[in-house]
C-alpha positions in Angstrom: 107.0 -54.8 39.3 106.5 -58.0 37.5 108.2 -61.1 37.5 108.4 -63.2 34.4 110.3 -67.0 34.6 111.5 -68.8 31.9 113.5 -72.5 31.7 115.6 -73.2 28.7 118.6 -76.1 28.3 122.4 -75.8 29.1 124.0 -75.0 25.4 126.7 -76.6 26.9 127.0 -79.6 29.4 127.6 -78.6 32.8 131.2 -80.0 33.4 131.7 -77.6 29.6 130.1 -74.6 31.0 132.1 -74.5 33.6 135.1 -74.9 31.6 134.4 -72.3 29.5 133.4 -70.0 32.4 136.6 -70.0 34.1 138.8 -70.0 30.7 137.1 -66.7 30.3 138.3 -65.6 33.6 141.8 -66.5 32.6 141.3 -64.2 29.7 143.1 -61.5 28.9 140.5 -58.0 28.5 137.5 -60.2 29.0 137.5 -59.9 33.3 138.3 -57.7 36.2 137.4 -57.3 39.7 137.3 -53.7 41.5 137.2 -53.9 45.5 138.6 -57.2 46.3 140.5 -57.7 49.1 141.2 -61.4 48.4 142.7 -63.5 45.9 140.8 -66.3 44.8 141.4 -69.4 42.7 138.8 -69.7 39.1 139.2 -73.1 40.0 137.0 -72.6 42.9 134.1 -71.2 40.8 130.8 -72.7 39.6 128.7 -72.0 36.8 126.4 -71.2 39.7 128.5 -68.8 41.0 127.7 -66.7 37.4 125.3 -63.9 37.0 124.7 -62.9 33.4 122.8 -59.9 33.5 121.4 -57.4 30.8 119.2 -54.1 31.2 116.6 -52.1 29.3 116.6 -48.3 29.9 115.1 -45.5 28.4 118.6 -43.4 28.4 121.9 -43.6 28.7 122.2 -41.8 32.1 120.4 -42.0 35.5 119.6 -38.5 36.1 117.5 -38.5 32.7 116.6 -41.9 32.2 115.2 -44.8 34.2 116.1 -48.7 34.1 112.4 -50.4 33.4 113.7 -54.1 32.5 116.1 -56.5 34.4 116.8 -59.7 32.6 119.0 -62.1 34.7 120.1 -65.9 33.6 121.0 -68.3 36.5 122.7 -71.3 36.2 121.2 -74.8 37.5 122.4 -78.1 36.8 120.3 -79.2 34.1 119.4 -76.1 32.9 118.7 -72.9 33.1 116.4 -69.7 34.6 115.9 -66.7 33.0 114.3 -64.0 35.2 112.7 -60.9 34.5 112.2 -57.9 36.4 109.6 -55.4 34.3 108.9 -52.1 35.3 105.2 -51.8 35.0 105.0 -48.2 36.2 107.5 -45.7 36.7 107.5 -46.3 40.3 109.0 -49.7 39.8 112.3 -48.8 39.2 114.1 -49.4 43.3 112.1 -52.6 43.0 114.1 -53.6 39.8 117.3 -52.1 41.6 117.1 -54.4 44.8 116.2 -57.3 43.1 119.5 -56.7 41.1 121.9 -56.4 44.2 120.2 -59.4 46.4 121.2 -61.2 43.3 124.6 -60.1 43.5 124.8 -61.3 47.3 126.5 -64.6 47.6 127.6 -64.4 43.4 131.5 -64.0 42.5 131.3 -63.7 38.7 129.1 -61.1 36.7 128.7 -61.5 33.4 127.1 -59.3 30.6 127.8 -58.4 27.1 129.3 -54.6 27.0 129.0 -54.3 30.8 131.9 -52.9 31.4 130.8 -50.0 29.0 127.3 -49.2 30.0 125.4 -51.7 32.3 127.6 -51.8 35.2 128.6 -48.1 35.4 124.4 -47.1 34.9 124.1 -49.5 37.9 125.9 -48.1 39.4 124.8 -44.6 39.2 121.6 -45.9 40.1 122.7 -47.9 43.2 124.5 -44.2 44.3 121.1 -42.5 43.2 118.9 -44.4 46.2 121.7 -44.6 48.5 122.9 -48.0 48.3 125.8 -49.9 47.8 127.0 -50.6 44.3 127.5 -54.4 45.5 128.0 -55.7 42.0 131.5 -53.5 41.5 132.8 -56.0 44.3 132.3 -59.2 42.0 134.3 -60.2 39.2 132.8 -58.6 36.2 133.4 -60.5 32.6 132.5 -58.8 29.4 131.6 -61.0 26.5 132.2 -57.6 24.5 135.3 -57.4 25.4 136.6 -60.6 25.1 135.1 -60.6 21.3 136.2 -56.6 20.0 140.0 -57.4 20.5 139.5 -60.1 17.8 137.3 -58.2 15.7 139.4 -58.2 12.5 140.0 -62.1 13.3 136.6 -62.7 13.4 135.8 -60.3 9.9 133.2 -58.4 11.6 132.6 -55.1 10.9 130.5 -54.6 13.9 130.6 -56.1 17.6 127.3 -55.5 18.1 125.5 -58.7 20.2 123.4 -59.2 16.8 126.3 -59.4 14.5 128.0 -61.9 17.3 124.9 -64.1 16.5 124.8 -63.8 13.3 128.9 -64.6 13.3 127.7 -67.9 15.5 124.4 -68.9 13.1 122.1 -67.9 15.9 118.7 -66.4 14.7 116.6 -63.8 16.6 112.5 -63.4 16.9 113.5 -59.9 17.8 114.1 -57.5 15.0 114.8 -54.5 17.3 117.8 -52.6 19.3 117.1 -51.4 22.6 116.9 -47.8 21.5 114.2 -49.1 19.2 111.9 -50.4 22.2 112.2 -46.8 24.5 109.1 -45.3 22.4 107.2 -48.3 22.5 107.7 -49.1 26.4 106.7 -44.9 27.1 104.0 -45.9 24.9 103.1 -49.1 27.2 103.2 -47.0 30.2 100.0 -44.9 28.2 98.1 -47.6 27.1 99.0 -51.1 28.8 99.0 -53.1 25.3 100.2 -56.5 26.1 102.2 -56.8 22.4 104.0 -53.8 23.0 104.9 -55.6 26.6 105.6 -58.9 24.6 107.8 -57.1 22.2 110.0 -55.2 25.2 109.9 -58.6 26.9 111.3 -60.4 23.8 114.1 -58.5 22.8 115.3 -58.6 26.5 115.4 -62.4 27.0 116.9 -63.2 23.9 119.4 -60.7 25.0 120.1 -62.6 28.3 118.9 -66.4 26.7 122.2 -65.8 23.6 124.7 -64.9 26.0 126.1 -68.6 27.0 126.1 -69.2 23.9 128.4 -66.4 23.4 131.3 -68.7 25.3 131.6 -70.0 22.0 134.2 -67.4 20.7 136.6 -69.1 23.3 137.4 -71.6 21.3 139.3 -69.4 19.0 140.7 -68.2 22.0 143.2 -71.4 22.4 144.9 -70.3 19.4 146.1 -67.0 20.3 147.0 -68.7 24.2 149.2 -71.5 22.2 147.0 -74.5 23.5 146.9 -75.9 20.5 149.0 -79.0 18.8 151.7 -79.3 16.1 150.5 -82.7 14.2 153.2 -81.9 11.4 154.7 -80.4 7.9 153.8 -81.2 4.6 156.5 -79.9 1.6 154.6 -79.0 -1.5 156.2 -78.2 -5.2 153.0 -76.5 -6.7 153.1 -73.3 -8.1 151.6 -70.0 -6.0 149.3 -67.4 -7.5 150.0 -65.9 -10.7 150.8 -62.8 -9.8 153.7 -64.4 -7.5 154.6 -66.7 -10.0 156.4 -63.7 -11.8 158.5 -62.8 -8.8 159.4 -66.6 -7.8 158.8 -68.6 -10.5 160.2 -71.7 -8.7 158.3 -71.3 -5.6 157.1 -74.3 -3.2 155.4 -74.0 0.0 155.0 -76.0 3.0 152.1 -76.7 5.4 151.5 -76.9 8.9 148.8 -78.7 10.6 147.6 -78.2 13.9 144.9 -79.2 16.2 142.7 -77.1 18.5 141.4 -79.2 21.7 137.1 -78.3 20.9 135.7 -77.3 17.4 135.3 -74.0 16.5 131.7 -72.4 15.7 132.9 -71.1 12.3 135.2 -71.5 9.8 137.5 -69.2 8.9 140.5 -68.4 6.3 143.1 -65.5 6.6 145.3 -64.5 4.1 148.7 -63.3 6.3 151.9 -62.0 4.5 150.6 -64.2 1.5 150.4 -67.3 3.9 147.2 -68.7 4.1 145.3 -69.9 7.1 142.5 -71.9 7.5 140.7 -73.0 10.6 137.6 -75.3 10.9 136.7 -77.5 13.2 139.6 -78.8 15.5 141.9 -78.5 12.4 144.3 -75.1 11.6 146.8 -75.1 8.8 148.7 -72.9 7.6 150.2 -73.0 4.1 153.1 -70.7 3.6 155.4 -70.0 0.5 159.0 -70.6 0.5 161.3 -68.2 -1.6 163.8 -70.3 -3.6 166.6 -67.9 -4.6 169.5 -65.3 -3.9 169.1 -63.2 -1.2 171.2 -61.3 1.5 172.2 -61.1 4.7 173.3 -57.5 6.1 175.6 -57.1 9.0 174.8 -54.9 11.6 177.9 -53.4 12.7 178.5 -52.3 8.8 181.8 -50.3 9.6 183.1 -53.2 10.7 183.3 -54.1 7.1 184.6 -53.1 3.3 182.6 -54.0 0.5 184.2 -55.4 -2.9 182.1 -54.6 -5.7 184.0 -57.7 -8.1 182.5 -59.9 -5.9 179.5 -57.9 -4.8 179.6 -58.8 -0.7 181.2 -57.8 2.2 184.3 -58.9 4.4 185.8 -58.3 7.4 187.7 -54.9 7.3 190.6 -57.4 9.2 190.7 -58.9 5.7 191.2 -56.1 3.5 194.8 -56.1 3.4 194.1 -59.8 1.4 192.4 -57.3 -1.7 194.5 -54.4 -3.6 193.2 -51.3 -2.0 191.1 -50.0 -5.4 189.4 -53.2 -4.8 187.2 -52.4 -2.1 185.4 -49.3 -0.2 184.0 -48.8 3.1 180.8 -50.9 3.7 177.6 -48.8 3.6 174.2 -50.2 5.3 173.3 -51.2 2.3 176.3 -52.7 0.7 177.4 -54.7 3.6 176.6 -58.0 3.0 176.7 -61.5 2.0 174.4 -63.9 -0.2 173.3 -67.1 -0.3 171.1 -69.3 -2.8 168.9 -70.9 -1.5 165.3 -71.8 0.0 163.9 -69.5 2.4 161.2 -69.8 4.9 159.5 -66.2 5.5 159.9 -65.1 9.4 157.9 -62.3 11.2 160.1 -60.8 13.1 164.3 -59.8 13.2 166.4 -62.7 14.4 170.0 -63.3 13.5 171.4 -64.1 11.2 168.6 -63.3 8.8 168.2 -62.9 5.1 166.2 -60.0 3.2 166.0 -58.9 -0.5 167.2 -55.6 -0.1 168.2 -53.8 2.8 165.0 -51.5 2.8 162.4 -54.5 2.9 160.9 -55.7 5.8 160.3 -59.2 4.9 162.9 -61.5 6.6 163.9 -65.0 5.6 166.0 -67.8 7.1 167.1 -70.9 5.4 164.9 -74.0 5.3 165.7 -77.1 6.0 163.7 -80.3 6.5 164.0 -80.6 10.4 163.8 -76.8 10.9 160.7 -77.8 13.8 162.9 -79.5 15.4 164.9 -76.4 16.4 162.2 -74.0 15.8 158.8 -74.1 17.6 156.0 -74.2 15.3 153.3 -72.9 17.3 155.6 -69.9 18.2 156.0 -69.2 14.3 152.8 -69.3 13.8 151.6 -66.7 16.6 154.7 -64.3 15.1 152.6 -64.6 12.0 149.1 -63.6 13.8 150.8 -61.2 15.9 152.0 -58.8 13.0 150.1 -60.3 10.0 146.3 -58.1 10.6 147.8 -54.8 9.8 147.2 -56.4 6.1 144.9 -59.0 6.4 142.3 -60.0 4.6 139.7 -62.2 5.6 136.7 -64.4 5.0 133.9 -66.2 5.8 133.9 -69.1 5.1 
């Protein structure tokens, strides 16, 4: 077994790296923790307390395979240590195994990038393989995967793969290979010892392991779906919308909201929600969302609790029908019973009461606007409504 070393900076000041670590822990789908019998604080952890991790194998299982490259990344604080373990024979392979779980001795966090689907459970296999412990399944185990594939469609990434996450952050790559790539060419450096086959399996792993902190990045986007962000205000707009909505509201306004995130985000983005338009980019969010200016209606619920008088098109009380001649009015039907209102309308995402729609069968609600409706509202709750049910539709970009 060889040893390679390799030094490279913080992308993040310590006091930040540490932040970001334990925000991850806090997480939701990002972190768990198998075997442990005590609770313990994230406050209480230390970027030294993290073990990213990342392996090379030449198959997907144990029993037909074998792990020939370890890539570790410790923290310091100042920098950081990359270590590789390579496999320089097929004998190797325990070596690279027990340098893996003294690494694990006296860590609380590990940390990898699809862990949870491959590295940890081959580890594990392997660990049961020579008859040892499995010691990592005892630590806290955080998946950068993880944490990024439940925004995928945020994000507007057709993949999740740890190149496209790069790519999504600006970060290039030496490395023009996959790991299923390099299995032929490391059975071929077994044959023939080249030293630029061993530079290219060597390569690919530590900017594997070396892009991984720089992962933590894809939290920031991560205090918006949390709510930790700010409301700085509303702006009222009377300018048109698109054409095509122009028809169907011709005197539509729209309103903005501004927020602020508390760090900037790696990438700008724009989503276009329910035809509300989001943008994000560096601390800022807003969010610029039509108003409907108009008739529309409000249905009651408890519809037999009501007649419906087709002269005046809306519904009453059936307590009141002795107030109309009886050929004036019919029993209320789901759809006939209710009453309208003129005038503006702020879109909602969800069914609250009373609430206003333009026909019985649509799905889009409405409430009435008014000037201090944040005062009774809460902003950032609207606007989590919106991201909660808006993707099923979305359509994003790049920016």
């Amino acid at each position: 077994m060889e040893i390679i070393r390799t030094k490279i900076p913080l992308p993040f000041p310590y006091q930040k790296m540490g932040e970001k670590l334990r925000f991850l822990l806090s997480t939701p789908d990002a972190s768990s923790v198998k075997n442990r019998t005590k609770t313990i604080s994230y406050a209480e952890f230390l970027p030294e307390d993290f073990l990213f991790y990342d392996i090379e194998t030449t198959g997907l299982s144990p029993r037909n395979s074998s792990l020939y490259l370890l890539g570790v990344l410790l923290f310091q604080k100042e920098e950081m240590e990359i270590i590789q373990y390579f496999s320089d024979s097929v004998s190797s392979e325990e070596e690279l195994l027990s340098a893996f779980l003294s690494l694990c001795e006296g860590r609380k966090v590990l940390l990898s990038f699809n862990g949870c689907g491959f590295d940890n459970r081959y580890m594990e296999s392997l660990s049961k393989s020579y008859h040892r412990a499995p010691l990592h399944l005892s630590l806290f185990q955080a998946d950068l995967f993880r944490l990024i594939r439940r925004r995928k469609q945020f994000y507007g990434m057709e993949s999740c793969s740890l190149k496209s996450c790069e790519a999504f952050l600006g970060i290039g790559r030496k490395d023009p290979y996959h790991g299923g790539e390099l299995i032929a060419v490391y059975r071929d450096f077994l044959k023939d010892k080249d030293r630029e086959k061993k530079k290219m399996l060597l390569l690919h792993n530590l900017e594997d392991v070396k892009n991984l902190p720089a992962l933590l990045s894809f939290l920031s986007y991560e205090f918006l779906f949390q709510g930790k962000i700010r409301f700085l205000g509303e702006a009222h707009t009377d300018r048109r919308m698109q054409e095509e909505d122009t028809e169907k509201n011709p005197t539509a306004e729209s309103i903005l909201l501004q927020f602020l995130l508390p760090e900037e985000v790696p990438t700008a983005l724009t989503h276009v929600l329910k035809h509300c338009t989001l943008r994000i980019s560096g601390k800022e969010i807003s969010l610029s969302i039509p108003l409907y200016r108009g008739e529309l209606s409000c249905f009651f619920q408890n519809y037999k609790d009501y007649v419906y008088i087709p002269a005046e098109d809306r519904a009453v009380h059936k307590s009141l029908s002795s107030l109309y001649p009886k050929a004036m009015w019919e029993k209320a039907k789901k759809e006939t019973a209710y009453q309208k209102l003129n005038a503006l309308f702020l879109p909602v995402w969800k069914e609250e009461r009373p609430q206003f729609q333009k026909s019985y069968q649509d799905k889009q609600y409405f409430i009435p606007y008014q000037k201090n409706i944040w005062e009774k509202r809460n902003p950032v709750d609207y606007l989590l409504s919106l991201l909660k049910t808006g993707f099923a539709s979305a359509h994003s970009q790049k920016k």
